[in-house]
VOKE-401969 format. One line per field, with one value per residue: residue number from 0; x, z, y of N, C-alpha, C, CB in turn; residue in three letters. Coordinates in steps of 0.02 Angstrom, whole numbers, plus 50000, padded with zeros to 5 digits. Atoms other than C-alpha are relative to their C-alpha. Glycine has a CB too. Layout:
N
nr <- (NUM:...)
n.xx <- (X:...)
n.zz <- (Z:...)
n.yy <- (Y:...)
ca.xx <- (X:...)
ca.zz <- (Z:...)
ca.yy <- (Y:...)
c.xx <- (X:...)
c.zz <- (Z:...)
c.yy <- (Y:...)
cb.xx <- (X:...)
cb.zz <- (Z:...)
cb.yy <- (Y:...)
rest <- (ALA:...)
This chain:
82
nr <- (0:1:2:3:4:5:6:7:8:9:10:11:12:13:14:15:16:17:18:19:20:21:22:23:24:25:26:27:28:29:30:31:32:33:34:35:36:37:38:39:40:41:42:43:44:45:46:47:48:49:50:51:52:53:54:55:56:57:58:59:60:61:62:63:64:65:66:67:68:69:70:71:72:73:74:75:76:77:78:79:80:81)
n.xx <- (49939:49944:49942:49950:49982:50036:49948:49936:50038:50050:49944:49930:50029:50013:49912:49994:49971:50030:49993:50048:50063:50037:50026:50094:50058:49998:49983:49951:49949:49983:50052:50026:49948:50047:50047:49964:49975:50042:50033:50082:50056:49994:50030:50050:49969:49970:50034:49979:49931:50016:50024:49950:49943:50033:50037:49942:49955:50028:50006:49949:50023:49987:50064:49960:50016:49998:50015:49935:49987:50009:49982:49998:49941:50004:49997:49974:50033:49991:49923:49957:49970:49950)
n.zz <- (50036:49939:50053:50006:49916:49993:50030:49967:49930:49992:50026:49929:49944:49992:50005:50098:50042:50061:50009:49973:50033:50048:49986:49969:50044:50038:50051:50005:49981:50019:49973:49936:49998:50039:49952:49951:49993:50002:49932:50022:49999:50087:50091:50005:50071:49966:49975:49977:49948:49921:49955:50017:49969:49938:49985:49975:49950:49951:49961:49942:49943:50012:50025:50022:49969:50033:50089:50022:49959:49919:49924:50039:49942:49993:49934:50001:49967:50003:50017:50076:50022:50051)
n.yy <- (50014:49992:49998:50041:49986:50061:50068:50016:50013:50070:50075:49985:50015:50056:50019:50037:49978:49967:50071:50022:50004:50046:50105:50027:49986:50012:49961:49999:49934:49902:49946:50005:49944:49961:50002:49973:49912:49947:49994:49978:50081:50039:49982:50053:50060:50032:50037:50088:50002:49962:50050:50064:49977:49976:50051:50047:49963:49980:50062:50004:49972:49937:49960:49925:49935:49956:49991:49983:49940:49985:50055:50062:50016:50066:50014:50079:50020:50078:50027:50008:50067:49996)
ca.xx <- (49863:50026:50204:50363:50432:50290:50376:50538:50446:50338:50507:50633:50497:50480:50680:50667:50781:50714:50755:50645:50500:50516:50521:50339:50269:50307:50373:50540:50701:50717:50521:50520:50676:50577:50454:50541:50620:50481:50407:50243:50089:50136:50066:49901:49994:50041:49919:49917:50101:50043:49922:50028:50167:50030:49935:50110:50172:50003:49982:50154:50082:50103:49963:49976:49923:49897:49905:50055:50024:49973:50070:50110:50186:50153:50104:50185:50070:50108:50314:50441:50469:50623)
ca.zz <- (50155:50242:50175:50168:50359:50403:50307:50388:50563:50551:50486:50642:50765:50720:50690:50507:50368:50182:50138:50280:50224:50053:50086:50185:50070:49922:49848:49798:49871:49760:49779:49957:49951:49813:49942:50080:50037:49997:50161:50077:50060:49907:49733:49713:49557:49691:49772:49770:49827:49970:50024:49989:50104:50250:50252:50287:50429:50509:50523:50611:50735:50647:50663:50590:50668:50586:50410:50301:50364:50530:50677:50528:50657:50718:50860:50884:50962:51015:51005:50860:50770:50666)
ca.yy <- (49419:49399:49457:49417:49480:49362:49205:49254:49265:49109:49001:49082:49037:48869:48860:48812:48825:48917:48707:48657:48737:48710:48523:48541:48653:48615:48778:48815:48898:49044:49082:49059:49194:49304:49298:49341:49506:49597:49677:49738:49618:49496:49523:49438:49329:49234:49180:48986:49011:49120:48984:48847:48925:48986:48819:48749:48878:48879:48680:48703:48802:48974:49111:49259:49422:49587:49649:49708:49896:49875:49778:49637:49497:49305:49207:49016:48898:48732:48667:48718:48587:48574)
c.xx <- (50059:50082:50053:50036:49954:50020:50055:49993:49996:50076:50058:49958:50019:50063:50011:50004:49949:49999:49935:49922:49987:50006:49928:49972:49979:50027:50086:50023:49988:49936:49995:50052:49997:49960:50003:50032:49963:49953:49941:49986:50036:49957:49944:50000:50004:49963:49960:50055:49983:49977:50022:50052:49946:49979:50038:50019:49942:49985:50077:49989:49995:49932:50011:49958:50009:49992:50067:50032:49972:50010:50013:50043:49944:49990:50014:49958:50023:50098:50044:50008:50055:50016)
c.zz <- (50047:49953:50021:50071:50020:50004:50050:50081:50023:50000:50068:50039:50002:49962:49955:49951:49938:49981:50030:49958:49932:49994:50026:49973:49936:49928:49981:50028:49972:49993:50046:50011:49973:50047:50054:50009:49989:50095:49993:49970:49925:49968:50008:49941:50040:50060:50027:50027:50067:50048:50011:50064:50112:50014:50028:50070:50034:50034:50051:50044:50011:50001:50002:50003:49928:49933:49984:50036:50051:50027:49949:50075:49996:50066:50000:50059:50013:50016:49933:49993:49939:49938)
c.yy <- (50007:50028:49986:50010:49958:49939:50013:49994:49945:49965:50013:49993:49938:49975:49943:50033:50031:49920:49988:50001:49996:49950:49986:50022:50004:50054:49999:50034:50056:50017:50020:50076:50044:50020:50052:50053:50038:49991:50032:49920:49982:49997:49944:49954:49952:49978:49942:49993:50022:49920:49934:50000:50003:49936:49956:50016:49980:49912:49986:50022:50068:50032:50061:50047:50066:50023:50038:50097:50017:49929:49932:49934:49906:49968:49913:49975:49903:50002:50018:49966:50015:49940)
cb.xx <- (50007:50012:50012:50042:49992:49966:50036:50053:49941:49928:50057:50051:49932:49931:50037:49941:50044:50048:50064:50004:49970:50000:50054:49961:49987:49953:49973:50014:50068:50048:49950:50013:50050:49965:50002:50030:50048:49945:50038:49989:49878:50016:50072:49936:50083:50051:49997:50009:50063:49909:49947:50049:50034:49943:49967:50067:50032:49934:49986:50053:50030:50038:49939:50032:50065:50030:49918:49988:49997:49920:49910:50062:49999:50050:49927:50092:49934:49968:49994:50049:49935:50059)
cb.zz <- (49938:50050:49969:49936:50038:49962:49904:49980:50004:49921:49888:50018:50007:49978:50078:49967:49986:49948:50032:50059:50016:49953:50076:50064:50008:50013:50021:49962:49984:49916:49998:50050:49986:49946:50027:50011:49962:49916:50051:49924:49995:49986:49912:50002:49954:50009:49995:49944:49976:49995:49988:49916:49940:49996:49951:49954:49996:49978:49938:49996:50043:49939:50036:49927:50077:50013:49971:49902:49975:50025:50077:49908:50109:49975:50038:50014:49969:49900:49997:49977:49971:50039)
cb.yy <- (50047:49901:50057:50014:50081:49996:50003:50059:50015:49973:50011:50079:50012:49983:49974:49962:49950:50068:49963:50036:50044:50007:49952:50013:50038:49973:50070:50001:49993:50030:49994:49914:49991:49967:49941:49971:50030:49987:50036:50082:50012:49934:49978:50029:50010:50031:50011:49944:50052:50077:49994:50010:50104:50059:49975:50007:50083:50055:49935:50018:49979:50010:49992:50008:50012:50009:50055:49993:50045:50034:49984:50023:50077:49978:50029:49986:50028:49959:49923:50017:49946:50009)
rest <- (UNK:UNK:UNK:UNK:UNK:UNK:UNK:UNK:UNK:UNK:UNK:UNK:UNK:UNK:UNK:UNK:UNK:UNK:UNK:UNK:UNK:UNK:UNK:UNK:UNK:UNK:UNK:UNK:UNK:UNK:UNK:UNK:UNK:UNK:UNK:UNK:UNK:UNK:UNK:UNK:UNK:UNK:UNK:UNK:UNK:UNK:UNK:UNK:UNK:UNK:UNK:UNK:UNK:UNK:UNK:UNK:UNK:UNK:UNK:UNK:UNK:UNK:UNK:UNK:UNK:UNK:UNK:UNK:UNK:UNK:UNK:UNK:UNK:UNK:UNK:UNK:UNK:UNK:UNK:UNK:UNK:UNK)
């Protein structure tokens, strides 16, 4: 599971707006921003959002390291694309 310091990671690597990605992944602003302030793992309600959101960051070139309480973090592979 990944959480929301994650999201804000993955999207300032690959130097893209809360817009950006919800235009590629299909969620909304104010979840993606729901999302995003919590710094513990997100609620397993939310778990088509999660993968919805990850399936988006990681075909950008996002891969995501660690776990919510240990070393949580990101590694960019490839080019940001904006």
């Amino acid at each position: 599971m990944i959480d929301g310091r994650q999201i804000r990671m993955a999207r300032a690597g690959l130097r893209w707006t809360i817009d950006d990605l919800a235009r590629q992944s299909g969620v909304s602003v104010r979840t993606i921003k729901r999302l995003e302030a919590s710094d513990s793992e997100i609620a397993s309600g939310n778990i088509s959002t999660i993968a919805k959101l990850r399936s988006c960051l990681e075909a950008a070139g996002i891969e995501f390291i660690g776990s919510s309480d240990k070393a949580p973090g990101i590694r960019i592979h490839g080019a940001a694309k904006s």
